[in-house]
C-alpha positions as CSV (number, residue, x, y, z in Angstrom):
1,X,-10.3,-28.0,23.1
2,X,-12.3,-27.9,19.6
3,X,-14.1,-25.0,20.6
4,X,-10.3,-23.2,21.2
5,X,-9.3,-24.5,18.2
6,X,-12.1,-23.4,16.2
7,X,-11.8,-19.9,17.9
8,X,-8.3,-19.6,16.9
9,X,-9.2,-20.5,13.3
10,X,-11.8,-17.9,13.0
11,X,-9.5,-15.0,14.4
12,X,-6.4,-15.7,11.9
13,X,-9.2,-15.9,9.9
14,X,-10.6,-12.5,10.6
15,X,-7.1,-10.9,10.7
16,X,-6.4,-12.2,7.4
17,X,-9.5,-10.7,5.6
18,X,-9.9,-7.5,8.1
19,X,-6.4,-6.2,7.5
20,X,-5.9,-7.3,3.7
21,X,-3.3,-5.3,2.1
22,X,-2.1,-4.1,5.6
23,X,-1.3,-7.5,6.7
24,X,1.2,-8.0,3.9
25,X,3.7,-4.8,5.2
26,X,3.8,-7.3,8.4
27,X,5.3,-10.0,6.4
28,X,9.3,-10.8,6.1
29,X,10.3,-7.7,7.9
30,X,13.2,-9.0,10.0
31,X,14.9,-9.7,6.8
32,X,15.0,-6.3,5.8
33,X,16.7,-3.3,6.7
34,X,15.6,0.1,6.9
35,X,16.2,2.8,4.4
36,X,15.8,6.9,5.2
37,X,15.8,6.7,8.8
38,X,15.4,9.6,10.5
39,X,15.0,11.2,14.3
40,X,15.3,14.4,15.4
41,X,18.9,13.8,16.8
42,X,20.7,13.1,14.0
43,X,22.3,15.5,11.3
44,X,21.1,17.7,8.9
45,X,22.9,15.1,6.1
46,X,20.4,12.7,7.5
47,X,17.7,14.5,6.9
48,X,18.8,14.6,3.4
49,X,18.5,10.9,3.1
50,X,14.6,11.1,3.4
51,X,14.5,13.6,-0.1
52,X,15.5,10.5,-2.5
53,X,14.4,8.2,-4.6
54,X,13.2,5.0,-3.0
55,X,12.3,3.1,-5.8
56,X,13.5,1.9,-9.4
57,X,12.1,-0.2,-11.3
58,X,15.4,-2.3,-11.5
59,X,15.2,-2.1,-7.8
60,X,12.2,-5.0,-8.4
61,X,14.6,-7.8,-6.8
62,X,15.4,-5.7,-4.0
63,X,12.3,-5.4,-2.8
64,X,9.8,-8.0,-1.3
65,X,7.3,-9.8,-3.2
66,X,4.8,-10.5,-0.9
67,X,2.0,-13.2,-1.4
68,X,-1.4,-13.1,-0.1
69,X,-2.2,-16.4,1.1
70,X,-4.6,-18.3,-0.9
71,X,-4.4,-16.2,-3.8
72,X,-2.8,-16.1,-7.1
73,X,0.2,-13.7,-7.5
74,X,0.1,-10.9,-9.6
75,X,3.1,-11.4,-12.2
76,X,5.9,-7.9,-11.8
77,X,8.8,-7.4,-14.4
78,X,11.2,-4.9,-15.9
79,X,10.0,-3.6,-19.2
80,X,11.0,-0.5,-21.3
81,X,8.5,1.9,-21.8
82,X,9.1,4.9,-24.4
83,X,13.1,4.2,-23.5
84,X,12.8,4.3,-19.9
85,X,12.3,1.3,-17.5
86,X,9.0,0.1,-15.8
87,X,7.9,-1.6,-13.6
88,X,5.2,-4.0,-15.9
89,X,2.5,-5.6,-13.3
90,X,0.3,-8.2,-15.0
91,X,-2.9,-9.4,-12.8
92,X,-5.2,-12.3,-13.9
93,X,-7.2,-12.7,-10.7
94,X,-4.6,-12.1,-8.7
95,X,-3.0,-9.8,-5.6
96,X,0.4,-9.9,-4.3
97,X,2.5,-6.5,-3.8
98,X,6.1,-5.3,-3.9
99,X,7.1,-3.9,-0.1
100,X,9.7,-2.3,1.2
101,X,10.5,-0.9,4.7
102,X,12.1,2.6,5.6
103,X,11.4,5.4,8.1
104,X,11.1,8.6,8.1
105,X,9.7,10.7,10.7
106,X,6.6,12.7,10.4
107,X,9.2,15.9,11.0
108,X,10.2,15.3,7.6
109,X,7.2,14.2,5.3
110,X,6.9,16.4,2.4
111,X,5.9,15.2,-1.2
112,X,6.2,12.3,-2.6
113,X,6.5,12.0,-6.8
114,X,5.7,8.8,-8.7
115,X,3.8,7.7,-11.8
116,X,2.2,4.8,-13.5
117,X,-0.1,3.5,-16.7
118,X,-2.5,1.8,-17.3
119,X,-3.9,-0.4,-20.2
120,X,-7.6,-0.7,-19.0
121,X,-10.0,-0.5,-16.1
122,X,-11.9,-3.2,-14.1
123,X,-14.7,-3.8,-14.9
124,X,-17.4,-4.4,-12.0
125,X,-14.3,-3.1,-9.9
126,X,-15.5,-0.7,-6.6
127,X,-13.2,-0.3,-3.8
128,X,-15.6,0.7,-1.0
129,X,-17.4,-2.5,-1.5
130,X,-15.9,-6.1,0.2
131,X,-15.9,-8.2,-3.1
132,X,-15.0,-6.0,-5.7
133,X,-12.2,-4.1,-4.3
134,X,-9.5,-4.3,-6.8
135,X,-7.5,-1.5,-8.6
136,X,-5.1,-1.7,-11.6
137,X,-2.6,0.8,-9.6
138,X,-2.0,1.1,-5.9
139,X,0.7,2.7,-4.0
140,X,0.4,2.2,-0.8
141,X,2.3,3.7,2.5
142,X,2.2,2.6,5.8
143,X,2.5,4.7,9.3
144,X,3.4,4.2,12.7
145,X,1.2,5.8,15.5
146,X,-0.2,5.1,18.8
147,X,-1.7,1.8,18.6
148,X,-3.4,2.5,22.1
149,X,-6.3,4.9,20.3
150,X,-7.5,2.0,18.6
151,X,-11.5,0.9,18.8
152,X,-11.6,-2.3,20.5
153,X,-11.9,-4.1,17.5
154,X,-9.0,-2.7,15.9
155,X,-7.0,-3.5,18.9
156,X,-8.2,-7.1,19.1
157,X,-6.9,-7.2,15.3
158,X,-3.7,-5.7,16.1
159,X,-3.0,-7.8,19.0
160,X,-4.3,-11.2,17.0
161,X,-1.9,-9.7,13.8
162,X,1.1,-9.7,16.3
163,X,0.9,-13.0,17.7
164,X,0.8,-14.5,14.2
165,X,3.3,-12.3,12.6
166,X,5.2,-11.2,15.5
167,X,4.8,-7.4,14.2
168,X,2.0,-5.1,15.0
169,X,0.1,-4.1,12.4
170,X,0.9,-0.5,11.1
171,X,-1.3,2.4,12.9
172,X,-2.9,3.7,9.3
173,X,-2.3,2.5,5.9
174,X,-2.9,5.4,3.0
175,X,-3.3,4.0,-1.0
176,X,-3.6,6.3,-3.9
177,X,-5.2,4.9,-6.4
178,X,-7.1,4.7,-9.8
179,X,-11.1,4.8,-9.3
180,X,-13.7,3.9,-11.8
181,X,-15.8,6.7,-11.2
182,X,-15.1,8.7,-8.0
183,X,-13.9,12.4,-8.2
184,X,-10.0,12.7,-8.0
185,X,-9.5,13.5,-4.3
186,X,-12.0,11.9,-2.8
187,X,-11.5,9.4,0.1
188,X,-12.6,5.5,0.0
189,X,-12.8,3.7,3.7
190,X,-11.3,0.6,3.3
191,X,-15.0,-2.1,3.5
192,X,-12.9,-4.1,5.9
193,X,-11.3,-1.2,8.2
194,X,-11.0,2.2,8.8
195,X,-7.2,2.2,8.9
196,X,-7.2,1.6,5.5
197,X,-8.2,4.5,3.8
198,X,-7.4,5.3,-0.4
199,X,-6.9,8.8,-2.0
200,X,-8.1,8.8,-5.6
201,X,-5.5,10.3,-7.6
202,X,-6.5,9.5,-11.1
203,X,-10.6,8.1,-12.2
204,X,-12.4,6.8,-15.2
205,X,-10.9,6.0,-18.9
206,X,-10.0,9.3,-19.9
207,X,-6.3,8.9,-19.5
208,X,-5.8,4.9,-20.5
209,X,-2.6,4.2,-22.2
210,X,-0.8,7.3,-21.1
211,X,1.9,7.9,-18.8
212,X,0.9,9.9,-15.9
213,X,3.1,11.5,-13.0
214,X,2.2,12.7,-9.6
215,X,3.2,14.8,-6.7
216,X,1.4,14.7,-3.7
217,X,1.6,16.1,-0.3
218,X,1.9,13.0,2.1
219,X,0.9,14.9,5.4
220,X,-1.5,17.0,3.3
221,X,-3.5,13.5,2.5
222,X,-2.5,11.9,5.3
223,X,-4.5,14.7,7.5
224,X,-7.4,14.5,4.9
225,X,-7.9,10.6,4.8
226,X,-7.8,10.3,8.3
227,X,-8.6,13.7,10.3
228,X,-5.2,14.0,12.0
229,X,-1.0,14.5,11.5
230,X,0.8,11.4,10.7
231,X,3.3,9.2,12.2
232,X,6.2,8.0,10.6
233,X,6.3,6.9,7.6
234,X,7.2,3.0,8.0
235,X,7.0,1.0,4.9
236,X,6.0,1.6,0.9
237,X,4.3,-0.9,-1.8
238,X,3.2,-1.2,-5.1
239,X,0.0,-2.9,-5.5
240,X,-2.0,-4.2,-8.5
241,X,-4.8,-6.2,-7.5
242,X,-7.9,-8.0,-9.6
243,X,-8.7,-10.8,-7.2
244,X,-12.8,-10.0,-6.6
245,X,-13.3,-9.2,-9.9
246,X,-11.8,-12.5,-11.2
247,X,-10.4,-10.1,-14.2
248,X,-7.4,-9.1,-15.6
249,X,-5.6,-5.9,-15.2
250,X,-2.3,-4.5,-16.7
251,X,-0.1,-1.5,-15.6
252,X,3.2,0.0,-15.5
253,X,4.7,1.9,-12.3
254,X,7.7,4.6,-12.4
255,X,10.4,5.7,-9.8
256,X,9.3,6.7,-6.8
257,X,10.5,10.0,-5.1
258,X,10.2,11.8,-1.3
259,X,10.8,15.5,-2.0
């Protein structure tokens, strides 16, 4: 019976470090409701619904703020930047995200436009390595796929994930994020799994303190991150993380837009 125990311990354990950021889209999802869903039986006007913006930054209550358990939570709020609202994300050793769900299938992925600022970089910060993968920015999207090509590992984790939270985990997570000195474009394996994998959109100090905006081609990256189409596109979150680092990190996030 201890041994059981103990074995039980050390796989919510595992799950809880192997799937990280992942593990937080599985979290409070029966409470919300789907936005942008799409098949390929319904109407042209619902195809429209996936071109629109998903994300304000006065939408900050209507989304989940989702904690990580046994860290601190990174602090969001509304601010005004240069007479437009932000979304203001304050991290002192901290990780906790904003999460939504939606849908929309891979028929209709296109672009998706956002943008964000930042005051500094981490220092000591690298996100290929386990204990100092933090980044000021991350927004982070998660897809649905066929669960049964997992490795055996990653189907262990999936199958330990859904008898805690009662959701699988999603098939592949994609982040873009802010590097500290990898080459815009380049892909970052997650240290913990490879369904976690993290586009760099934006890397060193050059551009601190300005706002920047983006427009990226989801099934382009999704098809370069991980080597084949995506699935549908299941959940979004906003992500600004300095919990390895034990360091502070400050940034501001815009609307969010599928083209």
């Amino acid at each position: 019976m201890i041994k059981a125990t103990l074995l039980q311990f050390a796989a919510q354990r595992c799950v809880l470090m192997a799937w990280g950021l992942t593990f937080l889209f599985l979290q409070g999802c029966s409470s919300l409701q789907p936005i942008a869903k799409v098949n390929t039986q319904e109407s042209t006007q619902a195809k429209n619904q996936a071109a629109a913006t998903i994300w304000q930054p006065e939408d900050q209550m209507k989304w989940d703020a989702v904690k990580i358990p046994g860290k601190v939570a990174t602090q969001y709020s509304v601010v005004k930047v240069s007479n437009h609202s932000a979304l203001m994300a304050n991290a002192r050793s901290s990780a906790s995200m904003l999460r939504k769900d939606l849908r929309v299938e891979p028929e209709y992925l296109s672009s998706l436009a956002f943008s964000w600022q930042i005051k500094n970089l981490i220092d000591g910060a690298d996100m290929a390595q386990r204990d100092q993968d933090d980044s000021p920015v991350r927004l982070v999207l998660a897809f649905d796929g066929d669960r049964a090509q997992f490795s055996p590992k990653n189907a262990m984790l999936s199958e330990l994930t859904h008898v805690l939270t009662g959701q699988p985990m999603p098939y592949a997570t994609l982040m873009y994020v802010w590097c500290n000195q990898r080459p815009v474009n380049s892909v970052i394996q997650n240290p913990r799994t490879d369904r976690i994998r993290k586009i760099v959109v934006e890397s060193g100090a050059d551009r601190l303190n300005q706002w920047l905006s983006y427009e990226r081609n989801i099934r382009a990256d999704y098809e370069k991150a991980f080597g084949e189409p995506p699935g549908a596109l299941i959940g979004i979150g906003l992500m600004t993380d300095s919990d390895n680092t034990r360091s502070n990190a400050q940034a501001w996030y815009g609307p969010i837009r599928l083209n």
